[in-house]
Backbone as a ProteinNet text record, in pm:
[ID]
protein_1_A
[PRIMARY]
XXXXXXXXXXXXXXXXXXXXXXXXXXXXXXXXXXXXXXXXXXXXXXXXXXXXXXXXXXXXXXXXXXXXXXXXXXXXXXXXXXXXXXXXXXXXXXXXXXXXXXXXXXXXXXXXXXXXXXXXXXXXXXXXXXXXXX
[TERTIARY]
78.9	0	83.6	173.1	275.3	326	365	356.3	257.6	125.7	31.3	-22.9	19.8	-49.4	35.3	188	297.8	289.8	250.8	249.7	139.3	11.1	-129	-101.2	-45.7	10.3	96.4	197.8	278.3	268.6	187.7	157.8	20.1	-102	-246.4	-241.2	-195.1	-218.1	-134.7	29.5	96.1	213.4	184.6	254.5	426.7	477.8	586	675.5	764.9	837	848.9	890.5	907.2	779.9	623	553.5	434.4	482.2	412.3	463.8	599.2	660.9	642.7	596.2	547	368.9	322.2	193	131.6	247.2	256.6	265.1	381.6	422.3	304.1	265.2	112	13.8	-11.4	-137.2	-72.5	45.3	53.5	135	136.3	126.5	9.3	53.3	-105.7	-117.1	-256.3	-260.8	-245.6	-138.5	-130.3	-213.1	-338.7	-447.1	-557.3	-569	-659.6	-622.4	-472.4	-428	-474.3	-470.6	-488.8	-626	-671.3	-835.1	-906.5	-832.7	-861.7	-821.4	-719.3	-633.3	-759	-758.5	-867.8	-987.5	-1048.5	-1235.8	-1163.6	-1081.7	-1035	-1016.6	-915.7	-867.7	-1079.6	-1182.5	-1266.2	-1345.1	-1394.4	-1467.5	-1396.6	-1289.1	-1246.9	-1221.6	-1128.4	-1127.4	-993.7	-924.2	-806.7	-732.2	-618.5	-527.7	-408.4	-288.3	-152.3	-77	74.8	157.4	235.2	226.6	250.6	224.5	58.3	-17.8	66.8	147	202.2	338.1	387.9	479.1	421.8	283.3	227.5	220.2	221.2	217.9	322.5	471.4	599.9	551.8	590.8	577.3	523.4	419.3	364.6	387.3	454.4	479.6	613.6	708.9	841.4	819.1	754.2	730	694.7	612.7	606	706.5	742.1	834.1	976	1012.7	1130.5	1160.7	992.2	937.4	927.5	894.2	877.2	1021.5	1089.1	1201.8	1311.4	1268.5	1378.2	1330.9	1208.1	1128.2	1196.8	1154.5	1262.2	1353.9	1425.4	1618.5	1665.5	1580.3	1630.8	1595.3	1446.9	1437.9	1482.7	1513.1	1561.5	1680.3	1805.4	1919.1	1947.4	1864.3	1908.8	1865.3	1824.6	1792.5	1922.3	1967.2	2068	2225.6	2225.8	2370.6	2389.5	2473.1	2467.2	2563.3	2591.8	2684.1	2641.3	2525.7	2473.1	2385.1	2462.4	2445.7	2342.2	2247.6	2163.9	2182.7	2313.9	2361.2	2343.3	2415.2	2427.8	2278	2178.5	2011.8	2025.8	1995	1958.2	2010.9	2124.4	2163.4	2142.4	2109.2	2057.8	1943.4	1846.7	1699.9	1687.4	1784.2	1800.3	1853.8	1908	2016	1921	1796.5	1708.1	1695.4	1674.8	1670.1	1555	1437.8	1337.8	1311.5	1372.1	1345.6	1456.7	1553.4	1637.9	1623.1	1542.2	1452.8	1361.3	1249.3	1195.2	1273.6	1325.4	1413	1448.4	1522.7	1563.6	1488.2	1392.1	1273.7	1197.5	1226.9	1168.4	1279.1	1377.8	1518	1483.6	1518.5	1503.6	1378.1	1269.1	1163.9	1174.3	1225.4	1253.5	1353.8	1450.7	1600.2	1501.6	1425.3	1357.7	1245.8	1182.8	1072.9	953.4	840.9	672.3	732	771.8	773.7	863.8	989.8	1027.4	1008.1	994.9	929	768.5	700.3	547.8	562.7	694.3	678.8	706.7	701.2	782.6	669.5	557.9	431.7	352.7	287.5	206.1	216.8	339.9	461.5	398.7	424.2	475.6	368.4	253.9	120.3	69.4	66.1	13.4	21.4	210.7	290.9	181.2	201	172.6	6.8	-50.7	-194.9	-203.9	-103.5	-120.1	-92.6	6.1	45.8	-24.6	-99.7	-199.8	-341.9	-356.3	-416.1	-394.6	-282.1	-229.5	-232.5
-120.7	0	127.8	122.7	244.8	311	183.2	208.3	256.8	239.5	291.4	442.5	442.6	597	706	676.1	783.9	831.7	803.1	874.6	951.9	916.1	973.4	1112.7	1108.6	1192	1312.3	1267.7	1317.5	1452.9	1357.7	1413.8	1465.7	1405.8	1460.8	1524.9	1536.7	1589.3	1692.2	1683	1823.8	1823.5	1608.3	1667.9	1676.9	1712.9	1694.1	1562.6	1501.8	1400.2	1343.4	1417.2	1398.4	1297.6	1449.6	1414.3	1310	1277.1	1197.3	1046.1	992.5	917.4	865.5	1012.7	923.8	878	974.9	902.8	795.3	713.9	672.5	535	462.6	452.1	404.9	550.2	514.4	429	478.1	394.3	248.4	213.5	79.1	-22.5	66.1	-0.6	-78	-104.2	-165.2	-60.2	-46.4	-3.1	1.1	13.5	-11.9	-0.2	116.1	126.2	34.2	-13.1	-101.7	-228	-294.6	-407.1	-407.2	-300.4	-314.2	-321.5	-255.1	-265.1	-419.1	-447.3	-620.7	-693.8	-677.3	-797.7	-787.5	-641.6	-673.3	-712.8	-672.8	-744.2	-896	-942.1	-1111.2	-1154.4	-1084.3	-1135.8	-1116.2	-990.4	-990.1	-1086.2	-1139.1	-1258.6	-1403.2	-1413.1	-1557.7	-1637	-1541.2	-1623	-1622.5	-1774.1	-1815.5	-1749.1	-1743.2	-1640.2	-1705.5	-1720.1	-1788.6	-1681	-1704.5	-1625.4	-1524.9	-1586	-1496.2	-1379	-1311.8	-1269.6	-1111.2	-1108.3	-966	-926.5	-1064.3	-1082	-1051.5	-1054.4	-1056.7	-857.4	-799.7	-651.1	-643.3	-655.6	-600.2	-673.9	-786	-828.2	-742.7	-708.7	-640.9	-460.8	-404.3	-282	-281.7	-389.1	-342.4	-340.2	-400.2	-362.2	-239.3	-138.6	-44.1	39	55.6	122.1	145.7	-27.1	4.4	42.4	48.1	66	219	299.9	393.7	488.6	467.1	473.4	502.6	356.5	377.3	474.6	441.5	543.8	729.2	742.9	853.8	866.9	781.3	805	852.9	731.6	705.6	825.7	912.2	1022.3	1130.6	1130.6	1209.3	1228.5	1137.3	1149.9	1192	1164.2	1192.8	1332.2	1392.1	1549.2	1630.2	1499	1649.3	1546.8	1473.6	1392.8	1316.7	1332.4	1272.6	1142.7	1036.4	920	840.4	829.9	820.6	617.8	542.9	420.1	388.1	238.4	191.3	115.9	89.8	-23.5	56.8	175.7	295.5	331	323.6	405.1	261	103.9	18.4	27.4	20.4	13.3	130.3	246.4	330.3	326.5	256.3	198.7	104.5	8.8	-152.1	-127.7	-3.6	15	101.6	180.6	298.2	209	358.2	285.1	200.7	254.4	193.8	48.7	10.3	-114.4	-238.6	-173.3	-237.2	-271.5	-152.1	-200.7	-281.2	-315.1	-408.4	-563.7	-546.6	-653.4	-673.6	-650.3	-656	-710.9	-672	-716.4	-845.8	-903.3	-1011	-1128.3	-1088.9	-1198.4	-1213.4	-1093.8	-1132.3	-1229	-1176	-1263.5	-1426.6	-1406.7	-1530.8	-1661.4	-1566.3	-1634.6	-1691	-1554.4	-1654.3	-1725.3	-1745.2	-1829.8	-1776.1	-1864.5	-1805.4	-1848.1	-1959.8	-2004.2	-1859.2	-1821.6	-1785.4	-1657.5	-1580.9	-1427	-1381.9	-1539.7	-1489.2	-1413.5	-1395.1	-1346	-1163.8	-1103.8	-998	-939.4	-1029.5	-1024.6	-907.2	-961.6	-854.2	-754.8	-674.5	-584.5	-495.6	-543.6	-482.5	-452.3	-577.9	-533.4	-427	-428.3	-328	-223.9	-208.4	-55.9	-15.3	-109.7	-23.5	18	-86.1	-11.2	119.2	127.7	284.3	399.9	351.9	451.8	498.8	393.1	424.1	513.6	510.2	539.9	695.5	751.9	909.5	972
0	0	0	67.5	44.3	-91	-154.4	-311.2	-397	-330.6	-430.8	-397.7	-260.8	-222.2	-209.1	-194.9	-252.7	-350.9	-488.5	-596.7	-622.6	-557.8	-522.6	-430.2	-299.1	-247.4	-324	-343.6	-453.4	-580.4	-670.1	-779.2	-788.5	-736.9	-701.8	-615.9	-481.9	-401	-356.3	-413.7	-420.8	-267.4	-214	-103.5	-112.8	-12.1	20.9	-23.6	-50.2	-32	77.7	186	315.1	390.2	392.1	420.7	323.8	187.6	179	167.7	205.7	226.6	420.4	484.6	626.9	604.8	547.3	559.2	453.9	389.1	325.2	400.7	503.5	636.1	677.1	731.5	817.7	772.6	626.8	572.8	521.9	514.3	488	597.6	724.9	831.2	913.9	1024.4	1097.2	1230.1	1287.3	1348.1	1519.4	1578.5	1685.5	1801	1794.4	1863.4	1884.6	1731.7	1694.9	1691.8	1732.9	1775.1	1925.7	1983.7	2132.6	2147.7	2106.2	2088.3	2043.1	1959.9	1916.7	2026.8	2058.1	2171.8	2323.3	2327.5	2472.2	2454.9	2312.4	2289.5	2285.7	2187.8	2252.2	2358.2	2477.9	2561.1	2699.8	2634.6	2756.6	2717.5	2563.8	2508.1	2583.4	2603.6	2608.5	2528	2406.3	2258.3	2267.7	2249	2222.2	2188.3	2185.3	2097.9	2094.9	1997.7	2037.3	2092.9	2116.1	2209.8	2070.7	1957	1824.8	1799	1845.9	1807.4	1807.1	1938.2	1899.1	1773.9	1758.7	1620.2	1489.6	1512.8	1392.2	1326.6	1446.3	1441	1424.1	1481.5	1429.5	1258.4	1281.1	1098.8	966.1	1045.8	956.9	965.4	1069.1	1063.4	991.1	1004.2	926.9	799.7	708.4	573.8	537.1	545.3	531.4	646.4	688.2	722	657.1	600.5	527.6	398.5	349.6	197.4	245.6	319.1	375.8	321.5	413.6	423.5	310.1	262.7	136.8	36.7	-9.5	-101.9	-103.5	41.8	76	61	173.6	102.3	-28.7	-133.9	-236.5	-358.2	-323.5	-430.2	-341.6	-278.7	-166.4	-160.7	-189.8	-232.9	-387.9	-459.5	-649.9	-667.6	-537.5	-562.7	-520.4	-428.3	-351.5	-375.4	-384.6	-365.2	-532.5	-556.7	-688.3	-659.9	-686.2	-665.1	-535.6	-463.3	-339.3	-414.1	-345.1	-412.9	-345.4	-434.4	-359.7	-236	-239.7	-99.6	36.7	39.7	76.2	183.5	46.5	82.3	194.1	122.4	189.3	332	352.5	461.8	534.8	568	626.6	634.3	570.4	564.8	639.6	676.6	724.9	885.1	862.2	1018.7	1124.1	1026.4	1108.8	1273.6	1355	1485.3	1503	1462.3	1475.1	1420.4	1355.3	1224.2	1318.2	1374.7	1443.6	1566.7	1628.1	1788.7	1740.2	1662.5	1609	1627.1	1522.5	1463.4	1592.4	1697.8	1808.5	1933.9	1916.6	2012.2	1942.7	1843.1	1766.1	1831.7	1827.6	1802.7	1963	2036.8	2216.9	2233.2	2177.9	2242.8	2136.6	2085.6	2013.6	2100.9	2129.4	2230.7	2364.6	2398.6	2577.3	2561.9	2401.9	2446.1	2514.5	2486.9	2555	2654.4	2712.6	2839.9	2946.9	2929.7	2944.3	2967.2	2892	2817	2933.2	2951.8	3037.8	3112.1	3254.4	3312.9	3283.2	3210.1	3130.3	3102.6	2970.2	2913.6	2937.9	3109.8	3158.9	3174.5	3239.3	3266.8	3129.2	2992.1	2917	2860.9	2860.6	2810.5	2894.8	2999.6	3070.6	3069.7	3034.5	3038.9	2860.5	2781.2	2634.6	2634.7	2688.9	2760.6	2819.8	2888.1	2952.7	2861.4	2786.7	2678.7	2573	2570.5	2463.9	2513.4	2663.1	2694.5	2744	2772.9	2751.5	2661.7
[MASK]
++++++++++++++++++++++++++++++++++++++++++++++++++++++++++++++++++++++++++++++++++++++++++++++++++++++++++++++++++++++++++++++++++++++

């Protein structure tokens, strides 16, 4: 989706590069409000859920983010840098902090395991509940 609504942005709509490369991001991300909002109508119904279910939101937020990202870098550099390689964009796309705290928080909870990781769980569900809730 990022791909299709950057150039819509862009050229119809007159935006920015900048800004239509984040809300670009946005709309072909998932929504983190509305994950939390799903997870608690599941968790107050009493409907199963696996221990995945929050992998499934990073999974799906790093794609648009790094499509995000590069999109930028990459017309973003042929305006102002001339000789600015694609390896270059990638890896400053691949290294962003955010994509790497991701990536990072996938591999940790991967290393300790559901078993392991439960006691952590609540802690953390709770803390991002609150946050969402400020």
């Amino acid at each position: 989706c990022p791909l299709l609504i950057l150039p819509i942005l862009r050229f119809v709509c007159g935006v920015s590069l900048a800004n239509a490369s984040s809300i670009a991001a946005h709309y072909g991300s998932v929504s983190a409000g509305t994950f939390a909002v799903v997870l608690t109508y599941v968790e107050s119904n009493n409907i199963e859920f696996g221990a995945q279910t929050t992998l499934y939101l990073v999974m799906l937020e790093l794609p648009a983010i790094i499509v995000a990202l590069a999109i930028y870098r990459f017309f973003n550099s042929e305006k102002q840098v001339e000789g600015v390689s694609h390896r270059a964009i990638w890896h400053e796309t691949l290294t962003n902090r955010g994509v790497v705290l991701l990536v990072g928080g996938v591999l940790i909870g991967w290393m300790y395991g559901p078993v392991q990781g439960a006691s952590v769980t609540e802690l953390l569900t709770g803390g991002f509940k609150a946050i969402l809730a400020i």
